[in-house]
N, C-alpha and C positions, 0 to 999 in steps of 0.2 A: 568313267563318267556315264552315269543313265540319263537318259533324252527321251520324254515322250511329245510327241502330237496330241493338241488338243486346242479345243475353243476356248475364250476367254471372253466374259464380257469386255467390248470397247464402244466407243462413243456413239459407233452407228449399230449397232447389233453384236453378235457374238463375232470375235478375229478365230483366224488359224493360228495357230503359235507354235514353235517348238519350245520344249520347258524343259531345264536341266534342275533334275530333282532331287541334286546333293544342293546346287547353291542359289535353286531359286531363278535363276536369270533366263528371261522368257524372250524372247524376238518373233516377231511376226515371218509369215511364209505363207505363200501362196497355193501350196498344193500338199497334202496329205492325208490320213486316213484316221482323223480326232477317235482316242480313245475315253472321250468323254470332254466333260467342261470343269474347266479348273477356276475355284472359288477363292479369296482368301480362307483362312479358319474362321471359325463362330466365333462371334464375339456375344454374349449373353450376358443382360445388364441387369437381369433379375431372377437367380437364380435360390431356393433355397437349401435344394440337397438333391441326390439322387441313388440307387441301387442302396438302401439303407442307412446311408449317412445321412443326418439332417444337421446343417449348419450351427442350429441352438443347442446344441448338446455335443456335438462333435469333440473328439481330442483333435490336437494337431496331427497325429499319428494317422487318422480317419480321415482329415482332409487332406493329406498327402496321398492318401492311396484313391481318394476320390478326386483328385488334381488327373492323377496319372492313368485312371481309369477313362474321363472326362478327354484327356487326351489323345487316346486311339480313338475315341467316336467325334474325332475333327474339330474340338474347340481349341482355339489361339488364346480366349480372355474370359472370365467371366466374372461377376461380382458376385461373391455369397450374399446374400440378403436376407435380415433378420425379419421377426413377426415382432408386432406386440407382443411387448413383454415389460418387467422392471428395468431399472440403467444397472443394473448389477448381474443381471441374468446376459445385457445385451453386450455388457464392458467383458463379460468370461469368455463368450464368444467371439468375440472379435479379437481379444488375448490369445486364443491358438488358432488365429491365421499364419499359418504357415510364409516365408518366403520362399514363392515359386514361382514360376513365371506365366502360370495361369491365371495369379488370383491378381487383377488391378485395381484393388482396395473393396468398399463395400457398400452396401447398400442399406439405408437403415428406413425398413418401413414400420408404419407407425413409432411409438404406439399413439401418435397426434392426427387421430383418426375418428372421422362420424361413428359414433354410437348406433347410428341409420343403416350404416351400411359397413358394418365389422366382417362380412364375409364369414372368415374360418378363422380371423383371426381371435384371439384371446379375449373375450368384453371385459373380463374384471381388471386389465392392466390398462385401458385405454384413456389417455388423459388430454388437457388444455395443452399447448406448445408454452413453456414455461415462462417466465416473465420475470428479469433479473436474474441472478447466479442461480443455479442447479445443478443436478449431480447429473444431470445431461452436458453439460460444459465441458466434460472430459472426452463425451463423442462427440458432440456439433466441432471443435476444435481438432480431431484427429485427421490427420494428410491423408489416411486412408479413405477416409467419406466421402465418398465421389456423388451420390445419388439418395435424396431423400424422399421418399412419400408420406405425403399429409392433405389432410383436408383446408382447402384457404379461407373457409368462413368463419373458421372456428377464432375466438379470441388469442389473440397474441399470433397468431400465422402471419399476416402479413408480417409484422416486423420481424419473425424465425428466418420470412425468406428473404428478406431484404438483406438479414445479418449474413445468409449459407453462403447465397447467390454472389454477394462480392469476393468471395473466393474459390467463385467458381463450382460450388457443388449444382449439382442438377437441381433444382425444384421441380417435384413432381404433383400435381393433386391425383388423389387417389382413396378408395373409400370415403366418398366425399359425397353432400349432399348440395353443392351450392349451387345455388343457381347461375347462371352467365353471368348477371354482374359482379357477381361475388369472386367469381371464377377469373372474371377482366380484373377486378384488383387486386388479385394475384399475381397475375400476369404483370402491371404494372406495376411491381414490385420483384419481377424475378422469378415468376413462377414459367418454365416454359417446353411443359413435359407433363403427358398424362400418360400412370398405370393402369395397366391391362385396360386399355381403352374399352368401354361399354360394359364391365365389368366391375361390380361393387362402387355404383355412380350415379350421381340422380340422370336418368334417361333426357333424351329428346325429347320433348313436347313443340309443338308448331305457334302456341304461347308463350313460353317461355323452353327456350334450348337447353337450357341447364348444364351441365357440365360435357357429356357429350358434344353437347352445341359446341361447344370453347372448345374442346378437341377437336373438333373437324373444323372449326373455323379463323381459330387466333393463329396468329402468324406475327414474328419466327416462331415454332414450336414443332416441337416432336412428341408422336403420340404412339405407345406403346402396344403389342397387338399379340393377345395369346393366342398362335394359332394350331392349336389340335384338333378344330373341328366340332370341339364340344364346348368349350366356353364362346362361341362366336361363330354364328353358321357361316359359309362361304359367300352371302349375298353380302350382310353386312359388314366382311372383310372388305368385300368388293367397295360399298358404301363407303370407308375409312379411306380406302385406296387412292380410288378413285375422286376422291373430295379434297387430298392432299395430294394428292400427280404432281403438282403443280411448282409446291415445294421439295416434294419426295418425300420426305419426313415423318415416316408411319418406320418405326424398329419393332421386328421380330422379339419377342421373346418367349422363353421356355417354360417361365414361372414354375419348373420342376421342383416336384417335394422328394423326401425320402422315395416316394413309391413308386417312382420312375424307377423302371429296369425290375420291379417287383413283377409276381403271378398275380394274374388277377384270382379275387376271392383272397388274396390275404390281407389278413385285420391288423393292422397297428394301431399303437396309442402314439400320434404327433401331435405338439401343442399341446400336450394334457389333454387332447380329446380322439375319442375314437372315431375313426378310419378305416375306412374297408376299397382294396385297392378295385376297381371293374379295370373294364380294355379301355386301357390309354388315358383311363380318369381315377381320380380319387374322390370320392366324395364321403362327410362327415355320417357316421351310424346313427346319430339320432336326427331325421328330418332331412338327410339324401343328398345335403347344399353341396357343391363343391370344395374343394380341401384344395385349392392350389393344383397343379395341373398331373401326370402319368407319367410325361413325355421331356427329353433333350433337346436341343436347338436341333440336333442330328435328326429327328422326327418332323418339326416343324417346317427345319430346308424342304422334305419331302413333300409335304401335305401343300405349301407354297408351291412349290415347281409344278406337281401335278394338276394345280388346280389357278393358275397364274402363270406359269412360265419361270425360265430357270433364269432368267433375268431378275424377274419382279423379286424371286426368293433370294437371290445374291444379295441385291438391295439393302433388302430388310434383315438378313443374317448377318450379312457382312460387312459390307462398306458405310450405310448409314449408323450403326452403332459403334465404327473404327469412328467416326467423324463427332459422334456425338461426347463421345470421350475423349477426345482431342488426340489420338491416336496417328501421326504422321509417319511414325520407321516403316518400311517394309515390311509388307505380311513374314512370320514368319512358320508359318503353318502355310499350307496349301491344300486344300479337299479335290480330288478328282469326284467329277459326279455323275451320273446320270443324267441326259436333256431330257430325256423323259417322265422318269420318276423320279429323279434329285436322289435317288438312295446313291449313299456315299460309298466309293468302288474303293477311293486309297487314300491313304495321308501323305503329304508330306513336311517334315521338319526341314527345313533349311536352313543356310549358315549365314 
């Protein structure tokens, strides 16, 4: 039986614990010499590939080796998530999802997305959310669609989300241009979750909030938070943060492409468009935009802990995205971490 000491987030600050790291089973104690802070695993709710695999094109074969790869760098869950594209291109890929105990269904962003604010995603696949039978009908209806992003001004949205939302899938707005109130009757209808918060969204204005606004301010809701550094400086994490304390409710994510775990300076074609990797970023060849993010939740814990505390990054990596996926078993991954740098020391799988 191996036994180590370590801290644990608990209710008042971080506990001492002794933690048995065949079966998991952790008990408080009073005196020892913590060899770091023990986290649930990563739970990543938006995820689209990473070290050269991208989810849209993937065999099943690539995403098993991208499951088990993703595994030694401390993730418990994550959901592959698709770009804009056709429902043929989106039905192939979600066809070799693998069962593993990584993947807890998916995420299907756009392609029911502002034309304003397409990001990196694909313009010529971007459509209205459909209206009556569609050859979408075969993914709005899949057990595996846990998480969808769309824009809620767009025609036919509210009623997408009112249909998603009664069984429970996330409603997320996301490359969206709407303003608050558009964004509020969203919300009243089920929308209660925003993508890469401050990111490919109509901004804050102190006349009108716009969708930003609805992220830091509608409640209940959870608002999504890429945190490398470079899609989102540190004050305005702080901003997000701090404006939802109150709820908690701001989740970590990765938004990882292929080019995570790539050299920087190398060029891929993702999405049909070229890409050129930098440190810790991807951003598109023609005109510099960002391409979705460089980086793992394993990256993000760090740049959190460093820059917030090893609490605030537990938070947002772990526990608030176990809760928003309605995730109740026991962890079954364990990360020892770093309290200072959040860099991840050891895994554990338990029984």
């Amino acid at each position: 039986m191996s036994q180590i000491v370590a801290l644990t987030p608990g209710e008042d600050g971080l506990d001492l614990v002794r933690f048995d790291t065949a079966t998991g089973e952790m008990n408080d104690i009073k005196k020892g010499e913590p060899q770091g802070v023990l986290v649930p695993g990563w739970i990543d709710i938006h995820f689209h590939g990473a070290f050269g695999i991208d989810f849209m094109t993937a065999t099943m074969p690539e995403m098993k080796e991208l499951c088990n790869t993703l595994a030694q760098d401390g993730y418990e869950r994550f959901l592959p998530t698709t770009v804009t594209a056709s429902a043929s291109d989106v039905k192939r890929a979600i066809s070799n999802l693998p069962e593993h105990r990584l993947i807890g269904g998916f995420h299907l962003e756009g392609p029911f997305i502002s034309p304003e604010f397409p990001g990196a995603q694909p313009k010529e696949f971007i459509l209205n959310p459909p209206e009556g039978d569609s050859e979408w009908d075969e993914i709005f209806n899949d057990k595996r669609l846990k998480v969808i992003t769309l824009a809620p001004e767009l025609p036919g949205a509210v009623e997408l989300i009112k249909r998603l939302s009664k069984r429970k899938v996330i409603c997320s707005m996301g490359h969206t241009n709407a303003t608050y109130a558009e964004a509020l009757a969203g919300h009243d209808a089920g929308l209660l979750h925003s993508t890469h918060t401050f990111n490919a969204m109509r901004p804050f204005h102190h006349r009108e909030p716009g969708a930003v606004g609805a992220a830091m301010t509608l409640t209940p809701f959870r608002a999504e938070l890429i945190y490398d550094r470079v899609h989102v400086s540190p004050e305005a994490a702080l901003v997000l943060i701090q404006t939802r304390l109150v709820d908690g409710d701001v989740i970590a994510v990765s938004d990882s492409t292929m080019a995570s775990g790539l050299e920087p300076g190398t060029k891929l074609k993702m999405w049909n468009l070229d890409c050129v990797v930098g440190d810790g970023e991807v951003r598109l060849a023609d005109g510099g935009s960002l391409a979705g993010s460089a980086v793992t939740l394993r990256n993000v814990f760090a740049n959190l802990t460093q820059d917030f505390g090893v609490e605030v990054a537990a938070n947002l990596c772990c526990y608030t995205p176990r809760e928003a996926l309605g995730i109740t078993d026991h962890p079954e991954v364990w990360n020892l971490v770093s309290e200072e740098t959040g860099e991840l020391i050891e895994t554990y799988l338990v029984d």
